[in-house]
N, C-alpha and C positions, 0 to 999 in steps of 0.2 A: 337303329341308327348305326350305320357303320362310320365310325372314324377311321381318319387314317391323313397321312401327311404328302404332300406332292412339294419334287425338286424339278431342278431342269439342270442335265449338264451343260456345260462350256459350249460341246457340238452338238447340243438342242434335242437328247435324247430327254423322256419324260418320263419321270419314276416317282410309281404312286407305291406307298408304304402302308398296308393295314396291320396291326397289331393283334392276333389273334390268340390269348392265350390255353385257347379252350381245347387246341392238338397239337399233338406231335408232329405234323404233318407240315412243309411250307410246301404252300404252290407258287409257282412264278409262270407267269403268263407275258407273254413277249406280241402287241400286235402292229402289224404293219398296216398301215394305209395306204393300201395296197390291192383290188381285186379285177375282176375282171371289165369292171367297167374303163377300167385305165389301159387297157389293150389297143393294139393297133388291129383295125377291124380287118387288116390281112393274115395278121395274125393272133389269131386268140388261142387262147387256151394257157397263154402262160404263168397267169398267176395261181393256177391248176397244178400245173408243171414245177414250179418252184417249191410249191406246196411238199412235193416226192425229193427235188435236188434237194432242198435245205436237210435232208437226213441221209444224201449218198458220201457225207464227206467234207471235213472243212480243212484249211491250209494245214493245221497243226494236228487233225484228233482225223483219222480215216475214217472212224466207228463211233457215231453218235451214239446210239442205242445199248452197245456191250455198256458205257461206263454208268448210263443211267439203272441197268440191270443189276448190277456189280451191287451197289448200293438199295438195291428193294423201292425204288422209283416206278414211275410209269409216264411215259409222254404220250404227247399227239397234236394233232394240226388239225384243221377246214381254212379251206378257203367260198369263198364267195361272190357274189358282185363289188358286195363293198372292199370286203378286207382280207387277210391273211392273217391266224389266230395260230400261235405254236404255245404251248400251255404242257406243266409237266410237274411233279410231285413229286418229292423224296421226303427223306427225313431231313428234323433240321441241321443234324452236326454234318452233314454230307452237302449243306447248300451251297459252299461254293464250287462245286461242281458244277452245279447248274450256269450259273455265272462265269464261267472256264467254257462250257460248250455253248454257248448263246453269244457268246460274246467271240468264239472265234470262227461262228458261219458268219454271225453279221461281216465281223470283216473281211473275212474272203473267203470263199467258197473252194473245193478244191480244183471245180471246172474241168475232170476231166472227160476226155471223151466216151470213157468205156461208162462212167459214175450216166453221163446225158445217155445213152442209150440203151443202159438199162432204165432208168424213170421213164424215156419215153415211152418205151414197149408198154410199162408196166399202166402209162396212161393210155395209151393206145387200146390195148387189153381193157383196161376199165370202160373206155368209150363202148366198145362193140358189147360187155354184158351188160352195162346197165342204159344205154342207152339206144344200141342196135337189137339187141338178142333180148328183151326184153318186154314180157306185153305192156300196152302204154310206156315204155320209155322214151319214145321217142316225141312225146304231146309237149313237152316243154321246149324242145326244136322248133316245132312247129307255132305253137302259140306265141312266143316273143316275138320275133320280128311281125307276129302278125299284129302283134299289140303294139308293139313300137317300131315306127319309123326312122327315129333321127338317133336316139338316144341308146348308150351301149348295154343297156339291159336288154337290146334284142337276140342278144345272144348267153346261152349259157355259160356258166362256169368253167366247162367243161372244152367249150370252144364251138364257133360255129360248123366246123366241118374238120375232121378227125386229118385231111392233110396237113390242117395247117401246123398239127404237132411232129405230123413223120419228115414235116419239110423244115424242124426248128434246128437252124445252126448253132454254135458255141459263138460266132460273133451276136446275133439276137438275145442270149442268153446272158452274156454277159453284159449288155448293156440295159436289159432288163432291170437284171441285180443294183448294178451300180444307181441306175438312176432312182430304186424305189425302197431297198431293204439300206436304207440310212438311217443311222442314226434319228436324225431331225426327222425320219417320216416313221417312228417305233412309240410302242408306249409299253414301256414294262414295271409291269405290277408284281408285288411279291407283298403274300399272305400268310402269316402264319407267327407262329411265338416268338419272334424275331427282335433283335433289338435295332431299330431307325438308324443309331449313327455306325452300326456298324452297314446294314447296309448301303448307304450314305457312302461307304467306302469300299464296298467292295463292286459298288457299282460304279466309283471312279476309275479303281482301280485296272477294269477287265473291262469295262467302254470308253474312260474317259479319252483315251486315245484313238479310237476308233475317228478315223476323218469322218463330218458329220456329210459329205455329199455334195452335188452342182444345185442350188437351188431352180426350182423348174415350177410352172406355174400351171396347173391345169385347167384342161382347157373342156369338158365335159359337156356334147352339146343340149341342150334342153328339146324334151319333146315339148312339138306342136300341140294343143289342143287338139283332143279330137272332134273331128266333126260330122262324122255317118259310121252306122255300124258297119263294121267287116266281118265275112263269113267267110270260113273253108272247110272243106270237107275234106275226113279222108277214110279210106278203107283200111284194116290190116286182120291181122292172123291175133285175134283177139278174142275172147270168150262172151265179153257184151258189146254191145254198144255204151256208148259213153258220151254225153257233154260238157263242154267246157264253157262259161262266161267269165271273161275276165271286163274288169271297170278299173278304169285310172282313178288314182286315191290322191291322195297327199301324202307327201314327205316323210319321214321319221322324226322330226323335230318339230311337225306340224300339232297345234294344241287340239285337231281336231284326229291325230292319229290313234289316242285311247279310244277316243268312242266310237271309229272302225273298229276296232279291234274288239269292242266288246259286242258292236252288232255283229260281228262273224260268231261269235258264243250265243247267241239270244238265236240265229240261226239254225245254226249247227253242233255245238259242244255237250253234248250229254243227249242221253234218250228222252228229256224231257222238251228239246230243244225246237222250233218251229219245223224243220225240213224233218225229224225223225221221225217227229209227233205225228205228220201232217202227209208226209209225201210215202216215207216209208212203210210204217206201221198202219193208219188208216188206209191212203191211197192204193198201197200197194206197187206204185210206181217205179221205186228206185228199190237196189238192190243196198244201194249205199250212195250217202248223198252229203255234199261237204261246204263249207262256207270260210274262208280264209283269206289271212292277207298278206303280201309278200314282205313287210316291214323291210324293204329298203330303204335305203340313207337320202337318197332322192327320190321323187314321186314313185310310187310304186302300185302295185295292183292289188285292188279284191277280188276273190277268183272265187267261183262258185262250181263246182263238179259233181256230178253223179254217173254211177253205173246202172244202164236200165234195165228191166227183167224183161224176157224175153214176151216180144209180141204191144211194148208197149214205142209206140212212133216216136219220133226226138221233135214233133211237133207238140204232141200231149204231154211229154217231159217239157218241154222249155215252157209252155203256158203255164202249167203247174206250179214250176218255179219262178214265173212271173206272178203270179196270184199271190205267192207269198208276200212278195218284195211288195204288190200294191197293198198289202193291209198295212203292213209299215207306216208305206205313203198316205193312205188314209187317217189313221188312226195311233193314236203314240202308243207307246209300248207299257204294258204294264210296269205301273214304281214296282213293285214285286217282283218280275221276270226281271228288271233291271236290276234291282239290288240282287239278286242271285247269284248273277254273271260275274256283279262288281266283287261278290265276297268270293267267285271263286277266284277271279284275277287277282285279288286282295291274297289267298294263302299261296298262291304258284308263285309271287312273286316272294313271301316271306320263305317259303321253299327253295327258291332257287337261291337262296341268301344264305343257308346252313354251311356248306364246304367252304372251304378256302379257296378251293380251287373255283368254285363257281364266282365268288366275291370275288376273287384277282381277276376274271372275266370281263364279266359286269363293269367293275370298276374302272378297267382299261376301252369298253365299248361306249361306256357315259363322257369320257372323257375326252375320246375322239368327239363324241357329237356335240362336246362343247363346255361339258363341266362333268368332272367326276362326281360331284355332289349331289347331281338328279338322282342317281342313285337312292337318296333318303325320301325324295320328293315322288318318283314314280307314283308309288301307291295311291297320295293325295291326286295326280294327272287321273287315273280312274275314277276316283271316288266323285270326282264333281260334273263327271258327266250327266248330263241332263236330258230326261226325255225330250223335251224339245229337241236337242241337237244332234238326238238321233235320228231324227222324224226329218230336219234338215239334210242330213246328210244323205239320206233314202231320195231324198225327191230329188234331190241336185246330181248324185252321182249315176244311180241308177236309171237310166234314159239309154237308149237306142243309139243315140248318135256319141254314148260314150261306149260300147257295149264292142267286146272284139269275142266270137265265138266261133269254137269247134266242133263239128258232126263229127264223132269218132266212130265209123262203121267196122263191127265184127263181118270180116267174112263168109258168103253165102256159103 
C-alpha cells in the first residue's frame, strides 16, 4: 500500500506527496500531459524536442545539470505519445534545489536561439542513428501510419520526417511551451522522508506564482475501426528477415487492458512461453520471436515480431504464428500457464514499487489516467483476469480485418 496525500494549487498544478521513510534519497518527478500525440501533424517531433530544450537553460539558472551535480543528484526525461516525464533524485537537505530548477523551466524557458540549435542538431543526430543508420529502425516509421489512419499515434515520438525538426522556428517553439508545459497541465510528485506541510510550501512557494496558462481543449481524432487487413513490404540492408503483425487493442484504462497484457506474457515472456516453446526452440522457425503491447493512453496496439532464420519463407513464419493465436481461439489457456504470468506480473509490479523514484513515477502516471490510488488496485486489475476473457479477447481481436503487417526483407 502506498500512501500518500494529493493538493491542487490556486493555478491548478497537482502535487501528490508520499512519505517514505526507509531513504535518504527524495525523488521528484514533474509530468506533463504532454506527447506526441498533441502535435500538429506538420509538425511533429516537438514534444521530442522539448524533451532536450527543457535542460538548455531556463530564465534565471543557464545550467540545469551543474547544480544537480554539485549536490550528488541525478536527473532525466522520456518522452512519448502520451506524455513528457522529467524525474530527478538528490538528497533530502538539498531538495529545494530541485523545486528552484523545476519551477523556473516551467515558467520560462531561456528560448535562445543558440540553446534551439544545438537541441536541434542534437535531435537531428539522434533521428539518423537510431532511426536512419540503424538495422530495423526505421519499422516503427513504417508501421504506424500503416496501422493508423486518423489518429496521431501514426507517427513517432521522434517525428514523422526529420525536416520537420531542421524546419522548427523559436515562434513554433515558444508557443508549444506556453500552451502545454502549464502548470494546470503538470503533475508533480515528490517521494521520499519528507515532511507534507513543508512541501506544501515549498511547492507554493516556487510555483504558486507561476501563471497556470490559456486553457485549451483537445481535440485528439479517434481511429476508425478497422476493417481489412493492410500489408506492406519492404526491403533494406538487414541481416534477416523479419515480420511484423500489429492488432488494435483497447485503451489503457480499458478493464480489458491487463488481460492483453498478460496474453502478450503467455505468448512471449520467458523460455517457457508459447512462441519460444513452440516456434523457436521446436519449430526452428524464428531466430527470436516477440508478443507485446503498446500501452497507450488511447487505443493502442498488440504487436507481434520475429526474426526468421535463414531459408525459412514469411509465409511459413506468418502461418506458424497464426497456429498459435488459433489454439487460443480454440481452446482456453491453462489456469496454470495463467497463474504463472499473473504471479510474474504480480512481483514486476511489487518491484517497480521499491524506489522512490519509481513510486514518484507511477504515482504521477495513475493519476494522470485518473486516480493516483490505482496504483494500490493495479495488482488486483491482474489478478482477476479470467481464462474466459482471454479466449475472448483472442477471437475478437485477432482476425484479418483487424491485422496491419510488415514483410521486412534482408537484402539479396
Amino acid at each position: 500500500m502506498i500512501a500518500f496525500e494529493k493538493f491542487i494549487l490556486n493555478n491548478g498544478l497537482k502535487l501528490i506527496v508520499h512519505k517514505d521513510d526507509s531513504t535518504p534519497i527524495t525523488a521528484v518527478n514533474i509530468l506533463y500531459n504532454v506527447g506526441a500525440k498533441d502535435e500538429n501533424p506538420d509538425k511533429t517531433g516537438f514534444a521530442h524536442l522539448f524533451e532536450h530544450l527543457m535542460f538548455g537553460g531556463s530564465k534565471n539558472i543557464p545550467s540545469y545539470d551543474e547544480h544537480i551535480e554539485m549536490v550528488g543528484g541525478e536527473n532525466n526525461a522520456f518522452t512519448n505519445n502520451d506524455i513528457t516525464n522529467y524525474y530527478l533524485c538528490l538528497p533530502q537537505l538539498s531538495l529545494e534545489i530541485a523545486f528552484w530548477l523545476e519551477s523556473d523551466r516551467m515558467n520560462e524557458l531561456a528560448f535562445s536561439e543558440k540553446s534551439l540549435e544545438v537541441q536541434r542538431n542534437v535531435v537531428i543526430e539522434e533521428f539518423k542513428q537510431r532511426y536512419l543508420n540503424q538495422p530495423y529502425g526505421d519499422v516503427w516509421q513504417i508501421l504506424r501510419p500503416l496501422a493508423y489512419t486518423t489518429h496521431p499515434y501514426q507517427w513517432s515520438t521522434i517525428g514523422k520526417d526529420i525536416s520537420h525538426i531542421e524546419n522548427a522556428v523559436m515562434e513554433d517553439v515558444k508557443r508549444f511551451f506556453y500552451k502545454y508545459y502549464r502548470p494546470e497541465n503538470a503533475i508533480l510528485v515528490v517521494a521520499g522522508n519528507v515532511d507534507i506541510e513543508q512541501i506544501k510550501q515549498l511547492a507554493d512557494k516556487w510555483f504558486g506564482n507561476i501563471p497556470a496558462g490559456l486553457p485549451f481543449e483537445r481535440n485528439i481524432p479517434s481511429e476508425p475501426r478497422q476493417t481489412e487487413e493492410r500489408m506492406l513490404s519492404v526491403e533494406r540492408d538487414v541481416p534477416y528477415d523479419a515480420i511484423y503483425k500489429t492488432y488494435h487493442m483497447c485503451k489503457r484504462t480499458d478493464t480489458n487492458y491487463h488481460a492483453f497484457d498478460l496474453l502478450s506474457d503467455i505468448l512471449s515472456n520467458g523460455k517457457s512461453s508459447r512462441f519460444n516453446r513452440e516456434l523457436v526452440k521446436k519449430q526452428q522457425l524464428f531466430s527470436e520471436v516477440s508478443a507485446y503491447i503498446s500501452g497507450d493512453i488511447d487505443e493502442g496496439l498488440f504487436i507481434i515480431s520475429g526474426k526468421l532464420h535463414k531459408g525459412i519463407t514469411m509465409q511459413q513464419a506468418e502461418e506458424a504464428i497464426d497456429n498459435e493465436i488459433d489454439k487460443l481461439k480454440k481452446n482456453f489457456v491453462e489456469a496454470k500457464e495463467l497463474q504463472k504470468v499473473k504471479n510474474k506480473a504480480e512481483a514486476y509490479q511489487v518491484f517497480s514499487q521499491t524506489k522512490a523514484s519509481e513510486k514518484a513515477m507511477n504515482l504521477a502516471y495513475f493519476e494522470l489516467l485518473g486516480d493516483a490510488n490505482t496504483i494500490n488496485t493495479e495488482i488486483d486489475n491482474y489478478l482477476k483476469v479470467t481464462q474466459e476473457q482471454i479466449k475472448e479477447l483472442v477471437i475478437n481481436t485477432f482476425c484479418k480485418c483487424n491485422c496491419s503487417k510488415l514483410y521486412y526483407f534482408a537484402k539479396k
